[in-house]
DRENDO-1510 file (C-alpha; in Angstrom, 1 decimal, always signed):
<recs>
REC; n; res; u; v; w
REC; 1; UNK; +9.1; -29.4; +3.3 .
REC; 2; UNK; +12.6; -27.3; +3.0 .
REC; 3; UNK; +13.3; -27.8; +6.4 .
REC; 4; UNK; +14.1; -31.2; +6.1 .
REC; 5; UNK; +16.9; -30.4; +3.5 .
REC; 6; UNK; +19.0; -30.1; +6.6 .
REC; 7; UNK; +18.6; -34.0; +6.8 .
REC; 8; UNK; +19.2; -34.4; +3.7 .
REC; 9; UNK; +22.6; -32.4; +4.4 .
REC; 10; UNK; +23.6; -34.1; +7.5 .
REC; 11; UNK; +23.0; -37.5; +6.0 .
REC; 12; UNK; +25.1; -37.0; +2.4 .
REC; 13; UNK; +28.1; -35.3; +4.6 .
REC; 14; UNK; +28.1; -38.2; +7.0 .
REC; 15; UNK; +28.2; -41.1; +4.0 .
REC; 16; UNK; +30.3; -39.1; +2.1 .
REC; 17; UNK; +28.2; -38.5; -0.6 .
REC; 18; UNK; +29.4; -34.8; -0.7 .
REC; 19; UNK; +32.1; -32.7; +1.1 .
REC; 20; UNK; +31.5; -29.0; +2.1 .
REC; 21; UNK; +33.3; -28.0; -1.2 .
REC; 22; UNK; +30.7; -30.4; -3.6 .
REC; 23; UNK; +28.9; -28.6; -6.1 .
REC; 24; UNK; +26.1; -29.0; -8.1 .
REC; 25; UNK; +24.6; -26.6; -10.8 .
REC; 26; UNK; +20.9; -25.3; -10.6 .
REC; 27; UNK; +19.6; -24.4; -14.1 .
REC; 28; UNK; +16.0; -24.3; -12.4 .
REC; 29; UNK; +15.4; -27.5; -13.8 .
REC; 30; UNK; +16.8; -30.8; -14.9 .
REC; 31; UNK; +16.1; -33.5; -17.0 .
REC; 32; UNK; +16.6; -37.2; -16.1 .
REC; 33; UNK; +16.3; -39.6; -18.7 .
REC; 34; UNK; +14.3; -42.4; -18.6 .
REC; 35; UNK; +16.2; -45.1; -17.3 .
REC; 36; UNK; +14.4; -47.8; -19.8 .
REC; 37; UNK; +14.7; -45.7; -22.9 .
REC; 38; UNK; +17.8; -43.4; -22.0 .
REC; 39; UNK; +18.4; -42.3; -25.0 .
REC; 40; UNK; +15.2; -40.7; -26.2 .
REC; 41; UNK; +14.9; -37.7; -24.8 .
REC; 42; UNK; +11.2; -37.0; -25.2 .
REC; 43; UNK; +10.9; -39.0; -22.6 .
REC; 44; UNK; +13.0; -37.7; -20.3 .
REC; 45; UNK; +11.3; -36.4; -16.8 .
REC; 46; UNK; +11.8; -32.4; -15.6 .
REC; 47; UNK; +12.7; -31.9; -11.9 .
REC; 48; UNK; +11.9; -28.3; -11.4 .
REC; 49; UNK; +14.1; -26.1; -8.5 .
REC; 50; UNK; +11.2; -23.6; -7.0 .
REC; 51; UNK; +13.3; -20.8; -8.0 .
REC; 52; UNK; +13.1; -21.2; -12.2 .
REC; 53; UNK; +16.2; -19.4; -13.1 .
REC; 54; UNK; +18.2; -21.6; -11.1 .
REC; 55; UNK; +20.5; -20.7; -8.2 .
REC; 56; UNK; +23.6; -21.4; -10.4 .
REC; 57; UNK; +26.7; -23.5; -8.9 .
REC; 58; UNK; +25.7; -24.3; -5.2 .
REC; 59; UNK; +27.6; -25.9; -2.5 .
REC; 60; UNK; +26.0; -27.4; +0.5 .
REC; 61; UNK; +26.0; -24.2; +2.2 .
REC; 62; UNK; +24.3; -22.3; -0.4 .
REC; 63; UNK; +22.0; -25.4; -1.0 .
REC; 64; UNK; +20.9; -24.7; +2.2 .
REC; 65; UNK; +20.8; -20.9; +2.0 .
REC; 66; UNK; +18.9; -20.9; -1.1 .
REC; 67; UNK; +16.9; -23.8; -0.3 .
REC; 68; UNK; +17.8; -25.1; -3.9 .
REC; 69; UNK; +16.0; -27.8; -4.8 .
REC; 70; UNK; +18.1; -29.1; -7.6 .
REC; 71; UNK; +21.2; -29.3; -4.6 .
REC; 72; UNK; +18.9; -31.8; -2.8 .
REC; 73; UNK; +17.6; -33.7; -5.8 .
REC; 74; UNK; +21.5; -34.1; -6.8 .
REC; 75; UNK; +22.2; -35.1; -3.3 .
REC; 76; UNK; +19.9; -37.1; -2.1 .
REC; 77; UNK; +18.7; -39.2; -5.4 .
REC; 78; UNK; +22.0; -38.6; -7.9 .
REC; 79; UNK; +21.9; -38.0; -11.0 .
REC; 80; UNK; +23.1; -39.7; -14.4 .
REC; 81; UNK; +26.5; -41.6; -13.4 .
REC; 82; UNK; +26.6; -39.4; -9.8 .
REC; 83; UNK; +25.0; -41.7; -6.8 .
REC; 84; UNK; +23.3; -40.0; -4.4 .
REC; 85; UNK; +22.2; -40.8; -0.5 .
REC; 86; UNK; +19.4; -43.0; -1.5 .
REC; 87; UNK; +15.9; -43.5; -0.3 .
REC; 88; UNK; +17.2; -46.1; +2.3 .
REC; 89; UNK; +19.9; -43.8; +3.8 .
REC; 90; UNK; +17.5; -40.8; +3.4 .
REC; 91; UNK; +14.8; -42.9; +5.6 .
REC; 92; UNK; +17.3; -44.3; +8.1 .
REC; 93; UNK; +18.9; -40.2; +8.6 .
REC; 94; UNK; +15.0; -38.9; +9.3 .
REC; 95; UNK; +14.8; -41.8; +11.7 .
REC; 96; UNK; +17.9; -40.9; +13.7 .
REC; 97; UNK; +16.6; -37.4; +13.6 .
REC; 98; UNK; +13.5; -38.3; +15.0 .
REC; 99; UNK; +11.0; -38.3; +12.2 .
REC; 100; UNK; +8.6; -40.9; +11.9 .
REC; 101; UNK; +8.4; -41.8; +15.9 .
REC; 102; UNK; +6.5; -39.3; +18.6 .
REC; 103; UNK; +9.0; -37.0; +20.7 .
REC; 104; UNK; +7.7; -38.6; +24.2 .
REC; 105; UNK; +6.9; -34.5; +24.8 .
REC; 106; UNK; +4.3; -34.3; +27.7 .
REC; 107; UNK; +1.4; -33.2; +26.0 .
REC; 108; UNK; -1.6; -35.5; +24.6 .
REC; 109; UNK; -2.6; -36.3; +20.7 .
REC; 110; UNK; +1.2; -36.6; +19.6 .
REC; 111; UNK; +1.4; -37.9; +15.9 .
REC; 112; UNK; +4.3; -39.8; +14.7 .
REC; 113; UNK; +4.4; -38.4; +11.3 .
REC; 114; UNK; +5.7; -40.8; +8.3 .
REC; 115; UNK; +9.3; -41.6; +7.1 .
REC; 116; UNK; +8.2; -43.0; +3.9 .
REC; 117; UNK; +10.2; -46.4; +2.1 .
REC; 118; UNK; +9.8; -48.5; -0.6 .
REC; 119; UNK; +8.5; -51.5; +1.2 .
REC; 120; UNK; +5.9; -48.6; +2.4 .
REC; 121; UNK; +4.4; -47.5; -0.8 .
REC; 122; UNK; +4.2; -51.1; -2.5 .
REC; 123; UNK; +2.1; -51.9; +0.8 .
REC; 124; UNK; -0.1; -48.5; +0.5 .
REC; 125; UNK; +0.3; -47.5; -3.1 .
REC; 126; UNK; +1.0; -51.0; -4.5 .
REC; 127; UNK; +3.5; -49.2; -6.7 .
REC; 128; UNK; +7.2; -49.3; -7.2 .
REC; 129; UNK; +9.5; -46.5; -5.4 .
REC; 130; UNK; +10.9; -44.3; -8.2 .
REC; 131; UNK; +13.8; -41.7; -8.6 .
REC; 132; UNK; +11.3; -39.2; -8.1 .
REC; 133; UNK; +9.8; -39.9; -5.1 .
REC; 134; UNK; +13.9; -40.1; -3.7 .
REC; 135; UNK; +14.0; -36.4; -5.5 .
REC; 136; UNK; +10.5; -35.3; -3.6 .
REC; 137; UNK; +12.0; -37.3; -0.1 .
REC; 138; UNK; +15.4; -35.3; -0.5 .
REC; 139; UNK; +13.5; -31.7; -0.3 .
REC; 140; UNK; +10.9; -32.8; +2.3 .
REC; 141; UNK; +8.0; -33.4; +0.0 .
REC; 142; UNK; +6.0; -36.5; -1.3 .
REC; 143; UNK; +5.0; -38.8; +1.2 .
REC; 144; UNK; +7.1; -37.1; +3.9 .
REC; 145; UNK; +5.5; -36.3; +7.1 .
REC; 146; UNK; +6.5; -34.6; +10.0 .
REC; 147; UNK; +5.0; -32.5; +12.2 .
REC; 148; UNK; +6.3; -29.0; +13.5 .
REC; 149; UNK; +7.8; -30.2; +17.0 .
REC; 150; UNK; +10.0; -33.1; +15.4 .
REC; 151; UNK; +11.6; -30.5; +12.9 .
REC; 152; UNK; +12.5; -28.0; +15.6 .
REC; 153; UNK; +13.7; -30.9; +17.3 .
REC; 154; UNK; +15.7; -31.2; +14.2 .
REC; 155; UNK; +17.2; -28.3; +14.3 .
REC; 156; UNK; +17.6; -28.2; +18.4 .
REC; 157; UNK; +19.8; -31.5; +17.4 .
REC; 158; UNK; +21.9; -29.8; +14.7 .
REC; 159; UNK; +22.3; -26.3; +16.7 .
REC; 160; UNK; +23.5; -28.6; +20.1 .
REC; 161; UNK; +25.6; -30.3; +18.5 .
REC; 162; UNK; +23.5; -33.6; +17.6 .
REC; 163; UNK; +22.0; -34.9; +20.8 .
REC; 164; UNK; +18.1; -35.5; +20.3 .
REC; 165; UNK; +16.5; -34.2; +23.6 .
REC; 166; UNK; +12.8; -35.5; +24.0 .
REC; 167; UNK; +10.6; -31.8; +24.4 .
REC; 168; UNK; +9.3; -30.9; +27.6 .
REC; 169; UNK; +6.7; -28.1; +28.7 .
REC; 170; UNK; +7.5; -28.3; +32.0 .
REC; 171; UNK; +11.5; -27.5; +33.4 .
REC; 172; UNK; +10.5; -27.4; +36.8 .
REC; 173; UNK; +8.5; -26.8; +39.7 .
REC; 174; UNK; +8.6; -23.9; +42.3 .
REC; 175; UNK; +7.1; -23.0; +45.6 .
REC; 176; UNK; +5.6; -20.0; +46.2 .
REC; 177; UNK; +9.5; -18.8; +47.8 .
REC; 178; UNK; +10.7; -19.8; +44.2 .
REC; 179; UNK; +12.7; -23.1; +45.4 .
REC; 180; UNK; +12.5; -26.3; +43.4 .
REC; 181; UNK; +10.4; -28.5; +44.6 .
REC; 182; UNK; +10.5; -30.7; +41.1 .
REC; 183; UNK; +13.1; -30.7; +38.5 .
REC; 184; UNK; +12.5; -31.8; +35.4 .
REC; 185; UNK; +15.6; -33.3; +34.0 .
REC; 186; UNK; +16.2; -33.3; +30.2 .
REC; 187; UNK; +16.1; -36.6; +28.6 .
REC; 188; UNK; +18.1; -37.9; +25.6 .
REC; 189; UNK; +16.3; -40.2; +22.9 .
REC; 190; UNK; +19.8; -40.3; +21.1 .
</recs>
C-alpha cells in the first residue's frame, strides 16, 4: 500500500496541489465532518495515520520518509476548505505510472492489477465514490491493486528520471565465446 504514496507525491507536485515546502500536520488522526451535517460533530468520520501519535508537521519529504498517512489523506483527498489531487487525477497518475495495465514483461500469467474510479465502483459496488475511499486511494489501500513488478517499475520510473521501461528477463543472448548473438533492446511504454 505505502509504496504507492510516491504516486500520490509525484501527481500533487505536478498539478500543483503542493510544493516541496507544503505542510500538513499529523496528530495520528483526523476528523472530517460530515459533509451533509457539517456541523454536528458526532458525526464526523476518524482517518487514522498508522503511526497514532502522529508524525507532527510533515512536508512531502517527510511524508514520504515517514510514510505518514495523514500527509497523503491531506494530499491526495483535501481536507475542509484545502482541495486535494482527487480520485480522478489520483487514477489518471497510477495510469501514467503503469498501474492498472500489464508491463508487456516476458513472462506468462501477468495481471493488470486495478486503478479504481468512481464510474468503477457504482458498476461493481453500485455505490457512490466517497472522500474516504480518495483517503484509502491516496496511501495505496481500498480498492487499489497492483502487483509487485508495476511498483518497482514505479520506482525504476521515479529513480531514471521518469521514463516507464517495459521489464525484461532476458538482456541478451551470448555464444559460448560470450559475443552477442541477440540483444535485447529496452523498450519504453512512456
Amino acid at each position: 500500500g505505502s509504496t504507492f504514496k510516491v504516486i500520490t507525491a509525484a501527481g500533487s507536485l505536478q498539478e500543483k496541489i503542493i510544493t516541496e515546502r507544503t505542510q500538513f500536520t499529523c496528530k495520528g488522526e483526523m476528523w472530517v465532518p460530515n459533509k451533509y451535517f457539517p456541523d454536528d460533530p458526532t458525526l464526523a468520520q476518524k482517518f487514522v495515520c498508522w503511526w497514532k501519535w502522529g508524525h507532527g508537521d510533515q512536508n512531502v519529504i517527510g511524508g514520504l520518509a515517514y510514510s505518514c498517512d495523514i500527509f497523503f489523506y491531506n494530499a491526495g483527498g483535501g481536507y475542509l476548505d484545502r482541495d486535494g489531487l482527487g480520485v480522478d487525477k489520483l487514477a489518471e497518475y497510477a495510469s501514467l505510472f503503469g498501474l492498472g495495465e500489464p508491463t508487456g514483461i516476458d513472462l506468462p500469467g501477468e495481471s493488470s492489477g486495478l486503478v479504481p474510479n468512481p464510474t468503477w465502483k457504482r458498476l461493481n459496488y453500485s455505490e457512490s465514490w466517497v472522500l474516504g475511499d480518495t483517503y484509502n486511494m491516496s496511501i495505496g489501500q481500498g480498492f487499489v491493486l497492483a502487483t509487485p513488478l508495476q511498483m518497482a517499475n514505479v520506482a525504476a520510473a521515479i529513480g531514471n528520471g521518469g521514463t516507464l521501461y517495459q521489464p525484461q528477463v532476458i538482456r541478451q543472448i551470448v555464444d559460448a565465446d560470450g559475443k552477442t548473438v541477440v540483444p535485447f533492446t529496452p523498450k519504453v511504454i512512456r
